[in-house]
N, C-alpha and C positions, 0 to 999 in steps of 0.2 A: 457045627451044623445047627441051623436054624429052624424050631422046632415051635410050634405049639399043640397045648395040650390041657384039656379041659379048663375051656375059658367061657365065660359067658358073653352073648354078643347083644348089641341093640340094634336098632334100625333107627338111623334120623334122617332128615332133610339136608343134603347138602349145600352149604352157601354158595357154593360159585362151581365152577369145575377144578376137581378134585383129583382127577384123572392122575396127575403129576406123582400124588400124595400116600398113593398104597404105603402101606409100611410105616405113618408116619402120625404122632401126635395128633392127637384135632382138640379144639376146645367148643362148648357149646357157646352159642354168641344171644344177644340180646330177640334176637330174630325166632329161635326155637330151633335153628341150623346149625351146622358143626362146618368149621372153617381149622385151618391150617392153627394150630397152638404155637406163641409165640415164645420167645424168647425167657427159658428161668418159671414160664407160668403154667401154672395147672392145667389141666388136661381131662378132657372125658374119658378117654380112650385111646386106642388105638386104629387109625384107618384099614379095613383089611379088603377092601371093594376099591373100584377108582372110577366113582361117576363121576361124567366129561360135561356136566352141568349141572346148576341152580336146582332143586325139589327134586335131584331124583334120590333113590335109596343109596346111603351110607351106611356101611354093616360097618360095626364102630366095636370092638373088643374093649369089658370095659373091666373085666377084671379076669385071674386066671394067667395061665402064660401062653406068650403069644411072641408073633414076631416084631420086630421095629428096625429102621432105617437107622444105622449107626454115622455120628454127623463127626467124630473123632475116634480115635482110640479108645477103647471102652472093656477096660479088665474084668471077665467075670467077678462077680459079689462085688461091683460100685454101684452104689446107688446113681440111680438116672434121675436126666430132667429133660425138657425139651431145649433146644436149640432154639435161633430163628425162625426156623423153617418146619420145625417137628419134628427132625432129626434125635437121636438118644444120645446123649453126652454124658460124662459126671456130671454129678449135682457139686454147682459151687454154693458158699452160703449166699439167704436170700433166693435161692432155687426152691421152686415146690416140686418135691422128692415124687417122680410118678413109679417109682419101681426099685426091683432090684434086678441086674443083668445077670441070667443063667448061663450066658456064652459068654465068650470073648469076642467084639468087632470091631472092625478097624474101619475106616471111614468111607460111608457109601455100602459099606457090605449091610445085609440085612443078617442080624443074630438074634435070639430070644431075650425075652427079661417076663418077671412075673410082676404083672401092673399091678401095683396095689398103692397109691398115691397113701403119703404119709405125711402131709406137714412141709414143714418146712427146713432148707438144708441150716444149722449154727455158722 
């Protein structure tokens, strides 16, 4: 079961419409907005709101545990990264490490991880 629990949140600007994104990685971009986190790279947080356009509010979970959109099979205690899309995968090396997984999820399902970005996967 997919759970969060004393996480800290923030408020940014969303880059575009986010709506799609609940649940999912976001990275802050050049603009001061937070857009979908790409592929292996760092991450501000996690999406927990789903504004459907540009400047409205993005409540962004940026540490703590919380929930995330599982983009593979994803064994409790493997460190995570993002996906393409912001989905939670393992972290392969050259992955910036956003967490570690508290659930078990298998792809599509939403499970917990406690976001605490660490570096980088060896």
């Amino acid at each position: 079961m997919a759970v969060k629990n004393n996480q800290e949140t923030l408020t940014f600007q969303a880059g575009g419409d986010l709506s799609a994104l609940q649940f999912r990685f976001v990275a802050m971009a050049a603009d001061e907005q937070v857009d979908s986190a790409g592929n292996g790279e760092d991450a501000i947080g996690v999406l927990l709101n789903d504004p459907a356009q540009a400047g409205r509010a993005a409540e962004v979970a940026v540490s703590g545990k919380t929930r995330v959109t599982a983009g593979g099979s994803v064994p409790a205690g493997s460190l995570v990264a993002s996906d393409a899309v912001g989905r939670a995968v393992v972290a392969t090396t050259g992955d910036a490490i956003l967490g570690i997984a508290s659930t078990t999820g298998a792809s599509g399902e939403v499970m917990s991880i406690v976001f605490n970005p660490r570096g980088y996967a060896a």
